[in-house]
C-alpha positions in Angstrom: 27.8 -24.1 16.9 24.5 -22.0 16.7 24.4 -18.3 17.8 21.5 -16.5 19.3 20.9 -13.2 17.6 18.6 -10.2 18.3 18.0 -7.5 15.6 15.5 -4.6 17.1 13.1 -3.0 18.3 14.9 0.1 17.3 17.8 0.0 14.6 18.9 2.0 11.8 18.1 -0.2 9.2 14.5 -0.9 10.6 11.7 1.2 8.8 9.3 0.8 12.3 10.0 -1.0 15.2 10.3 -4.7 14.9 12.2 -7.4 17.1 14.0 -10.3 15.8 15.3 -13.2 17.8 17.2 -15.6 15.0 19.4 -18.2 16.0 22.0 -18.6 13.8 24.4 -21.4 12.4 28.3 -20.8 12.4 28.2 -20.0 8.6 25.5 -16.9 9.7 22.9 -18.7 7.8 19.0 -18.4 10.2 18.2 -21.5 11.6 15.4 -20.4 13.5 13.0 -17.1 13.1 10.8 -15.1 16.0 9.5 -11.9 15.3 7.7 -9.9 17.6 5.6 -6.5 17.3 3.4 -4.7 19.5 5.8 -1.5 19.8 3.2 0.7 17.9 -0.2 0.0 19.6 -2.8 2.5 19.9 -6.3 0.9 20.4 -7.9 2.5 17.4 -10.0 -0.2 17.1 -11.6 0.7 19.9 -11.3 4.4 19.4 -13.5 4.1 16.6 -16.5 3.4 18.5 -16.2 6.0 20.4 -16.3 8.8 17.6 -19.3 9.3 15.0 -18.7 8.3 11.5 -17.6 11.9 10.3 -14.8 11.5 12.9 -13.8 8.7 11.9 -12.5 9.5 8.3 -10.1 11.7 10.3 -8.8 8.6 12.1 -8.7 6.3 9.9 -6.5 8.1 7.7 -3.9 8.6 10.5 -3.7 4.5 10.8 -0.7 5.0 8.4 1.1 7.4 6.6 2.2 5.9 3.1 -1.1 4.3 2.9 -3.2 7.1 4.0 -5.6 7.8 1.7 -6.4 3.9 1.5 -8.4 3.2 5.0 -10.6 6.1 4.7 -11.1 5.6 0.9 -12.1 1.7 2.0 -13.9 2.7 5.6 -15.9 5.0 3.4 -17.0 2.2 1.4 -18.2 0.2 3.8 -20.0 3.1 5.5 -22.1 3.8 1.8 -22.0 0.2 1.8 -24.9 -0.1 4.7 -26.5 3.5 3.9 -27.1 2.1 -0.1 -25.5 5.4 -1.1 -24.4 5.6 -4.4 -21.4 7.5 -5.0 -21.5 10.6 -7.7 -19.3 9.4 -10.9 -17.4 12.1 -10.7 -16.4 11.4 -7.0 -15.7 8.0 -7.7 -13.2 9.2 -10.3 -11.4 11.2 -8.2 -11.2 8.5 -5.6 -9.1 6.6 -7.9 -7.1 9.3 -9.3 -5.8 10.4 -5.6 -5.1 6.3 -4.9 -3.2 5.6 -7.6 -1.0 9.0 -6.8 -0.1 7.4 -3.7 0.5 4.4 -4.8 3.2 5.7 -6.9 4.2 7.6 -3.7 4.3 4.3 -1.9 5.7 2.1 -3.8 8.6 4.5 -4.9 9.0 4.9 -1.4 9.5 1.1 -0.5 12.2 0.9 -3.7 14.3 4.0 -2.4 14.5 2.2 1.0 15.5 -1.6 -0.6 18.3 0.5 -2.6 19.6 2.4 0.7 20.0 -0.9 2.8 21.6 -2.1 -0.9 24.4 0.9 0.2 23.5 2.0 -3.3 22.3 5.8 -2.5 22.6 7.0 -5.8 20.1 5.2 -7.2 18.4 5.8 -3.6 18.8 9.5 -4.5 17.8 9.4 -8.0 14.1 7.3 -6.6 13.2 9.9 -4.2 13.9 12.8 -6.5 11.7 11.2 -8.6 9.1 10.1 -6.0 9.1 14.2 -5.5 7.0 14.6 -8.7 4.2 12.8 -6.8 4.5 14.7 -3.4 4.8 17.8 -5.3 1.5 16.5 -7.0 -0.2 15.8 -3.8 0.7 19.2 -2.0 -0.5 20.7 -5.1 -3.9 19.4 -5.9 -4.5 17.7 -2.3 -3.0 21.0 0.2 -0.8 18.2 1.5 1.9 16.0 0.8 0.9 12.9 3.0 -2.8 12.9 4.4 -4.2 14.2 1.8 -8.4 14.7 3.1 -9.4 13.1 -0.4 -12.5 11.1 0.8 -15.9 12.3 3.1 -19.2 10.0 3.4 -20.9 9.7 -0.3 -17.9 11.3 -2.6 -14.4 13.7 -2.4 -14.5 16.9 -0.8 -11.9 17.8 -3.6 -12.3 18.8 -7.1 -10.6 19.1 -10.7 -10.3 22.2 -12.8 -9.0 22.5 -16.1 -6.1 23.9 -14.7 -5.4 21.2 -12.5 -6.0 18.4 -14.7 -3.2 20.3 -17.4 -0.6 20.1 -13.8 -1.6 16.3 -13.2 -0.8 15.3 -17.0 2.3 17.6 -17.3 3.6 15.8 -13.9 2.6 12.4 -15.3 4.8 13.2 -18.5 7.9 14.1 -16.6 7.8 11.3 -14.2 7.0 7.8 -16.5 10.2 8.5 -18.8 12.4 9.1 -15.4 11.0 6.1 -13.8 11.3 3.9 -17.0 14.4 4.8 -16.8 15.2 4.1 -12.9 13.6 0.6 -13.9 16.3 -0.1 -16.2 19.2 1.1 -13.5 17.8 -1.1 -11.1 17.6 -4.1 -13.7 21.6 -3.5 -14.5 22.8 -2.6 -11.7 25.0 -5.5 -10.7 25.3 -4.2 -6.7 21.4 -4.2 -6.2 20.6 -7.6 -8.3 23.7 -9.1 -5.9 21.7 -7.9 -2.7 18.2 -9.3 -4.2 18.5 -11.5 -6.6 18.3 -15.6 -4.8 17.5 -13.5 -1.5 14.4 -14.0 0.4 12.8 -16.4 -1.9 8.8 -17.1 -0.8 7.6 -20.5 -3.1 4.6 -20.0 -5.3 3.3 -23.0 -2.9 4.2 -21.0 0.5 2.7 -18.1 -1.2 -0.8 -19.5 -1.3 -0.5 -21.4 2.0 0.2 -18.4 3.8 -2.2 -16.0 2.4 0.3 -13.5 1.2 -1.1 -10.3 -1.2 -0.1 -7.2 -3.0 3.5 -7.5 -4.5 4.5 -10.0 -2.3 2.3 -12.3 -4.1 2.9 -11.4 -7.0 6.2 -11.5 -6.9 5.7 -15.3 -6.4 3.5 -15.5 -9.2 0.5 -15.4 -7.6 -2.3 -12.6 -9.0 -4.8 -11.5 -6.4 -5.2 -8.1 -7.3 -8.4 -6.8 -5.7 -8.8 -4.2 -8.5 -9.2 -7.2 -10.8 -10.4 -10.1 -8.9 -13.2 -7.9 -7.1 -13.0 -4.7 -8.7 -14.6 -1.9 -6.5 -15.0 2.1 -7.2 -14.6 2.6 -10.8 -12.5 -0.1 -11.5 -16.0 -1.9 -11.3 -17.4 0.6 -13.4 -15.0 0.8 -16.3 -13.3 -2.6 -17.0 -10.2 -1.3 -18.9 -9.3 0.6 -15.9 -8.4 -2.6 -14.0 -4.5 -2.9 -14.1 -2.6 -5.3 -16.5 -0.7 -7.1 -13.5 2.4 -7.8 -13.5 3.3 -11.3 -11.6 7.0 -12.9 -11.6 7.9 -16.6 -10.4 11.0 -16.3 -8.6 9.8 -15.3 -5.6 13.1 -13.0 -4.4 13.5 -9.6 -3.1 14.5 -8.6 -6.6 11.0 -9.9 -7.9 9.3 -8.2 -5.4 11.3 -4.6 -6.5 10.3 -5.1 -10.2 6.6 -6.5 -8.9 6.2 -2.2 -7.4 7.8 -0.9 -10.8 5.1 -2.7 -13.2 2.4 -1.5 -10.2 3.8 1.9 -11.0 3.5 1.9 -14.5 -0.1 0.9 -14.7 -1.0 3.7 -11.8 0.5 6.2 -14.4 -2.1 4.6 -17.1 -4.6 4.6 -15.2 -4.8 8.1 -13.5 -4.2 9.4 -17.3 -7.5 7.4 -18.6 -9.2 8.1 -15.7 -8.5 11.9 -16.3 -8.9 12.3 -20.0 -12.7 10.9 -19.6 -13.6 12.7 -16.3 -17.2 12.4 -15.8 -19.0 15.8 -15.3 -21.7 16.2 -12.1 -21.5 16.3 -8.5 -18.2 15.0 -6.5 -21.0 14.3 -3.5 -24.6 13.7 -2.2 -25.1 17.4 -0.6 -28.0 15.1 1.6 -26.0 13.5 4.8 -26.7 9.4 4.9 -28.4 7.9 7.5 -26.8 5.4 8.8 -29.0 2.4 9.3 -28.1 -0.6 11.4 -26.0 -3.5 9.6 -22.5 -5.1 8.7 -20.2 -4.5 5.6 -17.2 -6.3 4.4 -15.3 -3.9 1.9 -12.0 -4.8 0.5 -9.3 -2.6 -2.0 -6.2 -2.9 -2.9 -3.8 -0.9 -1.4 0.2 -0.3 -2.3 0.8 -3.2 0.0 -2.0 -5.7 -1.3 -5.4 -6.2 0.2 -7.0 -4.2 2.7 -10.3 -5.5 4.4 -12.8 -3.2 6.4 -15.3 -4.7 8.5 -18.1 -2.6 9.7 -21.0 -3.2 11.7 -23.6 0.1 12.9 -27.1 -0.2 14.9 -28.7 2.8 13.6 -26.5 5.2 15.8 -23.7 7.9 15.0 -21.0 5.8 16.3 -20.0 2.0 14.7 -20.4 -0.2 16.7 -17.8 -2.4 15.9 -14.6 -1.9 13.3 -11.9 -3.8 12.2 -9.2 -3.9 9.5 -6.7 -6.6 8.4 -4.2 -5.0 6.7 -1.8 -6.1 3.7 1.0 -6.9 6.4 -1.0 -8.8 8.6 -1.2 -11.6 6.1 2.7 -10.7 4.6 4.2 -10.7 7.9 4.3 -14.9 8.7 6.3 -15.0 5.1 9.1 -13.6 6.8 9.6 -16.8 8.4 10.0 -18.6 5.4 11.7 -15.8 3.7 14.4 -15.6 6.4 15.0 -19.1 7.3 17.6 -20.3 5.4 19.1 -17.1 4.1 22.1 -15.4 5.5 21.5 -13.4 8.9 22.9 -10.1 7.1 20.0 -10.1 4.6 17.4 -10.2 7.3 16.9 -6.4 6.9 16.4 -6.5 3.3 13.9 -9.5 3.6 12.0 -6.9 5.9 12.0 -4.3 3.8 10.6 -6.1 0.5 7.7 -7.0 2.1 7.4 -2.9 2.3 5.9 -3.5 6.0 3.0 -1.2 7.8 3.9 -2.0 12.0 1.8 0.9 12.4 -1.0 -0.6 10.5 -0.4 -4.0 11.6 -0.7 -3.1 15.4 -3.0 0.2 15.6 
């Protein structure tokens, strides 16, 4: 006899506020899968009309925490995108070197929460001590250890001195042993692969059809890395920054897990490269853009997959219109394949390896 179950809005195990209505066989396995958001709304869509450009690299960055740095880093984009501005060298470096910090942030982030609802803390413990060398970093160089203020119109407001660089490499050093490490204890760790592995599967097939990005793709072996597949920044500019991806095919929550460690690794490389050839100049145009009138699509890669801007301006202060699909947008309609099927008491797991945004998702 099937069950009706509700999980939500509000529960302990719930990163943001979600509601699940599953109905359920007599073995607990989901039969059936509704999900409903809307919990977190705040019209910034249309709040972003209503401030001038400047303003809005203040809000954008507030769309989400983890991800911060990512919307203004892309809304800038699109706005330099219009104006034809071409970003100093230097400030297109340090662009890259502040996201891939917090994408290590991020993604350690998501792996400490899968190993909590996994009721293994120690290794939950042992992830956010390490995630620590990253907020430490941020605080450090950044003033801040979430919005860290990295991006303005045509560059970084931020800059690198020798002294700075020597703290980013010495933190780099310490961290990528620790975390090759953690990788291991989360590969033999027989409690964590028993809550992951088989669980949540997404088909390379389903993958595809839905649209999926980020880990969540390629944790079903499909690679759509933006930095790759339409490199932007100085990805674009120097090829062997663009990441060596790492893909699997099973498609599991375990997948997913190691999907964030390979990301990991390669943000390491990268910010080193990046940082042992800094280019020397300007981090901005000193000149403030005009704005002329005209639309821009702009995509990145955030810690969750793809971000989109869209952006359209009529020679004004203020956009006239701006949107943003987010990585959990597109990640989102998975859970209904991921969950169907699987037993109701992995439903919070499920969630959780898709690493989801409902802030960013509902605005």
């Amino acid at each position: 006899m099937s069950e009706k179950i509700t999980i939500g809005p509000f529960n302990p195990e719930l990163e943001e506020s979600v509601y699940f209505k599953l109905v359920v066989d007599e073995n607990r396995v989901v039969e059936e899968v509704e999900l409903i958001n809307g919990f977190i709304h705040r019209g910034m869509e249309s709040l972003a009309t209503k401030k001038n450009f400047m303003q809005n690299l203040i809000l954008t960055e507030r769309v989400c925490s983890l991800c911060s740095n990512n919307h203004p880093f892309t809304y800038s984009l699109a706005v330099e995108k219009i104006a034809g501005v071409e970003v100093p060298l230097r400030g297109e470096a340090l662009r890259v070197i502040a996201d891939e910090v917090k994408r290590v942030a991020s993604d350690l982030f998501n792996l400490s929460m899968l190993t909590h609802l996994a009721h293994r803390h120690d290794l939950m413990k042992e992830t956010l001590e390490i995630r620590e060398y990253m907020q430490d970093l941020k605080e450090t160089i950044w003033g801040n250890r979430m919005d860290m203020s990295v991006n303005i119109l045509t560059g970084t407001k931020y800059n690198l001195n020798d002294e700075k660089v020597t703290f980013i490499l010495k933190t780099l050093n310490e961290a990528e042993p620790r975390i090759k490490a953690l990788q291991k204890a989360y590969q033999n760790d027989a409690v964590f692969k028993d809550k992951t592995v088989g669980v949540g599967i997404l088909p390379y097939e389903d993958a595809l059809e839905i649209g999926v990005t980020g880990p969540v793709a390629r944790g079903s072996g499909v690679n759509n890395d933006v930095r790759v597949k339409a490199p932007y920044s100085l990805y674009a500019l120097r090829p062997s920054l663009q990441p060596k991806v790492t893909t699997y095919e099973e498609g599991d929550v375990y997948a997913r897990a190691m999907v964030r460690f390979g990301d990991i690794i390669e943000a390491i490389r990268i910010i080193r490269d990046v940082v042992a050839d800094l280019p020397e100049g300007d981090t901005y145009l000193e000149k403030r853009p005009h704005i002329p009138a005209g639309e821009a699509v702009v995509r990145t890669e955030a810690p969750r997959g793809e971000l989109i801007y869209y952006l359209k301006t009529d020679g004004s202060q203020k956009p006239v219109r701006m949107r943003w699909k987010v990585p959990t947008y597109s990640n989102w309609e998975a859970l209904k394949v991921m969950i169907k099927g699987d037993k109701v008491d992995n439903v919070t797991m499920i969630l959780n390896s898709i690493d989801p945004c409902i802030s960013c998702t509902e605005r």
